[in-house]
C-alpha positions as CSV (number, residue, x, y, z in Angstrom):
1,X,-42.7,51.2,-2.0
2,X,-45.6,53.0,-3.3
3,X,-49.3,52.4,-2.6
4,X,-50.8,50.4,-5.5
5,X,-53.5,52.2,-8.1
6,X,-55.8,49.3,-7.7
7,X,-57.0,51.1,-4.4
8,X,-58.4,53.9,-6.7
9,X,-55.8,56.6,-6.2
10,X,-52.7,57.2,-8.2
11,X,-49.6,55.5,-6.9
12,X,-48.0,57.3,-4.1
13,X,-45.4,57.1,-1.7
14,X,-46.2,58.9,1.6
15,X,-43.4,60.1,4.3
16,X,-45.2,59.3,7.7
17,X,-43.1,60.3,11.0
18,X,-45.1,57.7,13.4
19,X,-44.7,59.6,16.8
20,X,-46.3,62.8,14.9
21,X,-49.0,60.1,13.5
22,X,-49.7,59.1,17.3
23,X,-49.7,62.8,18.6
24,X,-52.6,63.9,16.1
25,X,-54.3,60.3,17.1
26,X,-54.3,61.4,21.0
27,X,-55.3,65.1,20.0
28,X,-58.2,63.5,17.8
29,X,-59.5,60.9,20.7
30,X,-59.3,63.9,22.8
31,X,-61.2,66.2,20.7
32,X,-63.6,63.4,20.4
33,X,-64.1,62.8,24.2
34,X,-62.8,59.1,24.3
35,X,-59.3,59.5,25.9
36,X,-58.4,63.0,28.9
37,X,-57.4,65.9,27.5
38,X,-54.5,66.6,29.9
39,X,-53.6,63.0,28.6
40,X,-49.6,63.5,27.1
41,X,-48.1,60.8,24.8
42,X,-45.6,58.1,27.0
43,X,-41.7,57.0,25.3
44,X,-43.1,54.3,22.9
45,X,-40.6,51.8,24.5
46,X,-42.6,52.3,27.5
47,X,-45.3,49.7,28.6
48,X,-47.7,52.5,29.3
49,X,-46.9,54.3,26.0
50,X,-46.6,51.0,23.9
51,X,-50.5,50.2,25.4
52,X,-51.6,54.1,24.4
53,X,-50.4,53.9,21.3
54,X,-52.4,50.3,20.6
55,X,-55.3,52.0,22.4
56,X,-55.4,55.0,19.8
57,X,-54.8,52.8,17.2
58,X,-58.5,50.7,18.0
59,X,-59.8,54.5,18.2
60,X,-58.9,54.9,14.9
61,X,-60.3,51.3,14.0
62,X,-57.5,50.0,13.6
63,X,-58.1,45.9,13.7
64,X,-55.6,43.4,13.9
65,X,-55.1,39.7,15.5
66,X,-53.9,38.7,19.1
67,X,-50.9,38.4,18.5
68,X,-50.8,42.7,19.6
69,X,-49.7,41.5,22.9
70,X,-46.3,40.3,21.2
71,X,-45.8,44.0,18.6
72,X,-42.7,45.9,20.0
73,X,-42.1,49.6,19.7
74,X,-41.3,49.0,15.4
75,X,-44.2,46.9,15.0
76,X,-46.5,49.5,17.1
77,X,-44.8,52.3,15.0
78,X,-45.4,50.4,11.5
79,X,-48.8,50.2,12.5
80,X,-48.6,53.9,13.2
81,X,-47.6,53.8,10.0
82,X,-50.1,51.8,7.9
83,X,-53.0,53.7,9.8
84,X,-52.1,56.7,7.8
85,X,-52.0,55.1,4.5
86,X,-55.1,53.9,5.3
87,X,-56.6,56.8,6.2
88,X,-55.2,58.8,2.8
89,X,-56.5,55.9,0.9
90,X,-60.1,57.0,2.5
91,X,-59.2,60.5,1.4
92,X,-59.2,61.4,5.9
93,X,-55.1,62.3,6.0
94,X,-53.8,65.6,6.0
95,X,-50.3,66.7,5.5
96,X,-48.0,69.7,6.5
97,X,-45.0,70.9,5.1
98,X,-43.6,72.3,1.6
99,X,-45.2,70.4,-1.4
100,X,-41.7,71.4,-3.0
101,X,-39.8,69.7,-0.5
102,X,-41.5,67.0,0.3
103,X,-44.9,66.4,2.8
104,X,-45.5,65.0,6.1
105,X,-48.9,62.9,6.6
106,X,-51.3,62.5,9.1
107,X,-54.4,60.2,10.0
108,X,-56.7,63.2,10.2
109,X,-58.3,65.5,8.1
110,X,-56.8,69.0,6.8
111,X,-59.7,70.7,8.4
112,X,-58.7,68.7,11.8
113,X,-55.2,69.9,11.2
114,X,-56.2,73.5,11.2
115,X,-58.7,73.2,13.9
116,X,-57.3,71.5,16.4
117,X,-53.6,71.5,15.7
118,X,-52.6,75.0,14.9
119,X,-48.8,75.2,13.1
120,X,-46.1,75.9,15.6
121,X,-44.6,80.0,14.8
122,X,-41.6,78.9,11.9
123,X,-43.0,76.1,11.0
124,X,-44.3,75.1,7.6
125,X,-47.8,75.7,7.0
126,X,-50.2,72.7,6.6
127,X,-51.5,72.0,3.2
């Protein structure tokens, strides 16, 4: 479903691809000095990457209850996920792809996009 108007913004409904959602996560803790550069994104069915992924997640303020300890790989994802919406709520996501075919978005900024995630050659420019 969409994202209720009551937040402020239009209704929308956002495509999110979680691993890509985790990847600019890393590259922002990174840029930000709070997680190794050299530091690579583990299989999410991992324990290792399943822990990274909740670790990036409380980067990005992400706040929820105890019961983390029990999320598996959908849950982690769908919290992937909601960190997004939350941040395009706050006006902070970016997107890339074709506005005509449909946009992929990110929990960072347009201008973190650009800077520190340059587009791949034949891939779709970030808007």
């Amino acid at each position: 479903g969409g994202l209720p108007a009551s937040f402020g913004r239009a209704p929308a409904v956002l495509e999110v691809y979680p691993h890509a959602s985790f990847e600019a996560l890393l590259r922002e803790a990174q840029v930000a000095q709070a997680m190794a550069a050299d530091r690579r994104l583990l299989r999410k069915t991992t324990g290792e990457g399943a822990l990274l992924r909740l670790r990036l997640l409380r980067l990005a303020r992400l706040e929820w209850d105890w019961w983390a300890r029990y999320l598996d790989h959908d849950a982690i994802d769908a919290l992937g996920a909601a960190a997004t919406a939350w941040r395009y709520l706050q006006g902070t996501a970016g997107s890339v792809g074709d506005a005509a075919e449909g946009l992929l978005w990110l929990p960072v900024t347009r201008e973190f996009l650009r800077e520190h995630l340059p587009p791949r050659s034949g891939r779709s420019a970030r808007r």
